[in-house]
N, C-alpha and C positions, 0 to 999 in steps of 0.2 A: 631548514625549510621542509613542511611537510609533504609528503605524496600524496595529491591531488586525485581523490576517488572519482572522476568523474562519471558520467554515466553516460552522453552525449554518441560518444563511438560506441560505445555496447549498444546503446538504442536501434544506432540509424543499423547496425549489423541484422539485428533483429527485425528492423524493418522490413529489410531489403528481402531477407531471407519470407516474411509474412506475406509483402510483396507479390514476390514471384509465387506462395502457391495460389493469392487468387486472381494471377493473371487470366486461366482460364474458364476461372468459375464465371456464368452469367446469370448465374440467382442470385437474388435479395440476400442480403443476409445483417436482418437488423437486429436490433437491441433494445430494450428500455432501461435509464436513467430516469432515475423517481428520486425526486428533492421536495422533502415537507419541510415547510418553511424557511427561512433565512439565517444563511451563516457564509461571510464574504470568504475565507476562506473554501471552502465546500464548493461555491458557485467557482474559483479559480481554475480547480481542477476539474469541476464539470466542463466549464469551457475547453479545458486542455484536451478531455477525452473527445469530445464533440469535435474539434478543427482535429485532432489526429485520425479516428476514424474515417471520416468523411473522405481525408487526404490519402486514405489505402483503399477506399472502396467498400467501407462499410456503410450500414445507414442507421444511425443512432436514430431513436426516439425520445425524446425528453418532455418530459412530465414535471411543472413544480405547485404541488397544493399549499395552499395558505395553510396559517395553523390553525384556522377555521375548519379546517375538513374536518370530516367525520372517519374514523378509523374503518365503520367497515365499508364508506367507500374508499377509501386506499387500497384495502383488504381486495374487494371487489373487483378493482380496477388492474390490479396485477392479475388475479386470476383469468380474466376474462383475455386480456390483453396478449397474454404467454399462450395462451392455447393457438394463437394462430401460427400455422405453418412455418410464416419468417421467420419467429421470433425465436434467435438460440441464444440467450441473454436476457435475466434481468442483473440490475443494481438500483438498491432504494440503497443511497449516499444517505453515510454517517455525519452528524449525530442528528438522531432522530430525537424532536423536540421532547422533553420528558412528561407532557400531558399524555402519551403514547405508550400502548402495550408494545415496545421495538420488537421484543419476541415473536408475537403475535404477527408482529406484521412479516420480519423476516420470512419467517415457518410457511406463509404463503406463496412462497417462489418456491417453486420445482428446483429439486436437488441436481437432477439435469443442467437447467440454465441459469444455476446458480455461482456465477461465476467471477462474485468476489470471494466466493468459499464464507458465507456467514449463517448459511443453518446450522441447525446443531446434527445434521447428519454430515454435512462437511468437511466441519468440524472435527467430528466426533471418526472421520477416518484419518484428521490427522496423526491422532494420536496413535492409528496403529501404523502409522507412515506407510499407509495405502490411498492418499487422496485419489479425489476425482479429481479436483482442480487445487493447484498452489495460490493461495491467496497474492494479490498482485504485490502490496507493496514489502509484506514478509521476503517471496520470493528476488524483488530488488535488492533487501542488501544480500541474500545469499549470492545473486548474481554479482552484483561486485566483488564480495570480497574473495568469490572463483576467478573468476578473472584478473584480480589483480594479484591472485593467488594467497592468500593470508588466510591462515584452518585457521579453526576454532579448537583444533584438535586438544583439548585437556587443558583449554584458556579458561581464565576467569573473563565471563564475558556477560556486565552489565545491562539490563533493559531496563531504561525508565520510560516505563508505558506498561501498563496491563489491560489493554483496550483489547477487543475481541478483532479489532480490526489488524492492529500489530502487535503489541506485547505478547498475548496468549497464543495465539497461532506459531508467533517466532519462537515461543521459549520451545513449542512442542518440535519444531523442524532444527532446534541448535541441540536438544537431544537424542535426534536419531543418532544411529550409529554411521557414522559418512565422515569423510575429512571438514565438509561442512556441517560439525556437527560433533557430537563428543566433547560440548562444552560442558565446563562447570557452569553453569548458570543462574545470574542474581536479576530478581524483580525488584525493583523498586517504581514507588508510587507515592501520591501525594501524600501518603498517610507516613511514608517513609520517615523515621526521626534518623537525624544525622548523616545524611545522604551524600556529604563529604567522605566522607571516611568509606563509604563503599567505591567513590568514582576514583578514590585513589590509587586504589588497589585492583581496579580493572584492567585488564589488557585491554580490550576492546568494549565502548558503552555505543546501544544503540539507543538515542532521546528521540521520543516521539512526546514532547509533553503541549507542543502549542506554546511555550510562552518565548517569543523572541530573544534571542542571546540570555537564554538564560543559565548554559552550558559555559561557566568561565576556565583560563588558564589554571588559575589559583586551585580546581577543582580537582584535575587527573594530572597523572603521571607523564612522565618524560616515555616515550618512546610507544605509549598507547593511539588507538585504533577507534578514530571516529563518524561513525555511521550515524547521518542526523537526518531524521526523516520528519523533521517539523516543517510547515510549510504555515509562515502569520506575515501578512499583511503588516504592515506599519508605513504612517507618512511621515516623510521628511520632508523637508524644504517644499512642503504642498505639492508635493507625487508619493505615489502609494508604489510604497516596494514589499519585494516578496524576500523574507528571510529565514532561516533556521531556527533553531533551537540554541545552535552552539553559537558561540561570539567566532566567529572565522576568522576574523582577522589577527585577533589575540591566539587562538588557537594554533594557525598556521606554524607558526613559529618554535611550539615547542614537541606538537606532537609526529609521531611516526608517518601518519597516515591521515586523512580527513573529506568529507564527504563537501560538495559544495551546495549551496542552495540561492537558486534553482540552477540545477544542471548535474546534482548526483542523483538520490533514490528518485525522486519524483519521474521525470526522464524514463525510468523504466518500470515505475507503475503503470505507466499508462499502456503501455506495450506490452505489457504482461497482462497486461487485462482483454487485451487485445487479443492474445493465444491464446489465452482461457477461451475467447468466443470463437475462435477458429476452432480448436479442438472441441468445443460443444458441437459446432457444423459437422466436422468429420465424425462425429460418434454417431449424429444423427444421421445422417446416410450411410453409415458402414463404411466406409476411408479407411 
C-alpha cells in the first residue's frame, strides 16, 4: 500500500500560520480573479479560491468575460482595476480561450501583483532561482514532497505537462541546486511518442495533462513517486466528481508514494496562492 501524499494537514498548517498574521491587519486587502470564458474545470477552482479567501479574510474580486469580449477591454480592465490601492493581486485563470493574444494579456498585470508568477519577468527570475513569487501549484508539489521528505536529489523525475502554468515553471525549481531540486529531469507532452517507456523508468512523475485516469499501473514502476496535479470533472451515476490524472485506485497498490485527488496538490495551491497575496501586501507596505 502506497504512502498517501496528502496535503489537507499541510494546508490547514499554513492556514493557521496565514491566519494569525492578518489577525491584526484591518485593511482591505483584495484581489482580482479574471475568467474569459467557460471551462468547468477552471470555474472548480475558482470557486475554491473564492470560499478560501473569503474564509481568512481576504476579499477576492471576480470577473468572468464571455468570449465575446474584446481583448483590449480585458486588457483595459486589469489595468485600471490594479491601480487602485486594495488591489495586491491579480489572476486571469488558465486557459485563456485561443481566439486571445494570452501574452498580451498576461504582460498587463504588474510584476508586483502578479502572483500566479505568469509574466515573463516572473518567469524569467525563475530561471535565475531569484523569484518574486513561487508559482502556486509548482510550489505544492515541492511542498509535499518536503514534508513528506522525498529529494529529488539526482532522481530521474518525469513531468507530463509543459504548460507555463506547471510543467515549465517546475522543470526550472527541480533544477535548482536544493535537496528539492538537483533532479534529472524529463518533459514529456502530448507530442511525446512512446511515453511508456519514459514513465517506467521514473522515480518520481508529476501528470498535469487534464485527462482523467489516464496515468495507469501498467505505466510506472514498483516503488515510484506520484505527484498528480490533474483536477477533471467526470459524472458517474449522474453526480459530477472531481478526479486526477492517475487511476488511484489501481495505483495505490503498487506504488511508493501517491498524491490523492482532491485533497493532495490542489489543497495547497490554493494556499499558496494565498501567500503570494500576503507577501505582495507586505512588500507593499514595507513588512
Amino acid at each position: 500500500m502506497a504512502l498517501i501524499l496528502e496535503g489537507k494537514s499541510l494546508a490547514l498548517k499554513k492556514e493557521e500560520s496565514l491566519k494569525k498574521k492578518l489577525e491584526n491587519i484591518k485593511e482591505k486587502i483584495s484581489f482580482l480573479i479574471i475568467q474569459i470564458g467557460k471551462d468547468e474545470s477552471t470555474e472548480v477552482y475558482v470557486r475554491q479560491k473564492i470560499k478560501k479567501s473569503e474564509k481568512l479574510g481576504f476579499s477576492p474580486i471576480y470577473k468572468n468575460f464571455d468570449e465575446n469580449s474584446k481583448e483590449e477591454e480585458i486588457i483595459n480592465f486589469i489595468k485600471e482595476e490594479q491601480k487602485k490601492s486594495d488591489i495586491y493581486g491579480v489572476i486571469c485563470e488558465q486557459p485563456i480561450p485561443k481566439k486571445y493574444n494570452s501574452l498580451k494579456i498576461i504582460e498587463s498585470i504588474d510584476k508586483e501583483k502578479d502572483i500566479d508568477c505568469l509574466t515573463p519577468y516572473n518567469l524569467g527570475r525563475l530561471v535565475w532561482d531569484n523569484p518574486i513569487f513561487y508559482p502556486a501549484t509548482p510550489k505544492a508539489v515541492v511542498d509535499l514532497l518536503e514534508n513528506y521528505e522525498i529529494s529529488t536529489e539526482g532522481k530521474r523525475v518525469l513531468i507530463i505537462s509543459r504548460s507555463i502554468i506547471i510543467g515549465k515553471p517546475l522543470l526550472l525549481i527541480l533544477l535548482r541546486k536544493n535537496k528539492i531540486g538537483d533532479a534529472t529531469v524529463i518533459v514529456a507532452h502530448s507530442k511525446t511518442k512512446e511515453l511508456k517507456e519514459l514513465t517506467k523508468i521514473a522515480d518520481i512523475i508529476v501528470t498535469a495533462v487534464g485527462k482523467p485516469n489516464f496515468l495507469k499501473a501498467d505505466m510506472v514502476k514498483e516503488e515510484s513517486v506520484i505527484i498528480d496535479c490533474g483536477i477533471n470533472v467526470i459524472e458517474k451515476e449522474g453526480k459530477s466528481l472531481i478526479v486526477g490524472d492517475a487511476c488511484y485506485e489501481e495505483l495505490l497498490n503498487k506504488v511508493k508514494a501517491i498524491t490523492p485527488v482532491p485533497g493532495g496538490v490542489g489543497v495547497l495551491t490554493t494556499i499558496n496562492l494565498l501567500e503570494n497575496l500576503f507577501l505582495s501586501y507586505e512588500r507593499k507596505k514595507g513588512v
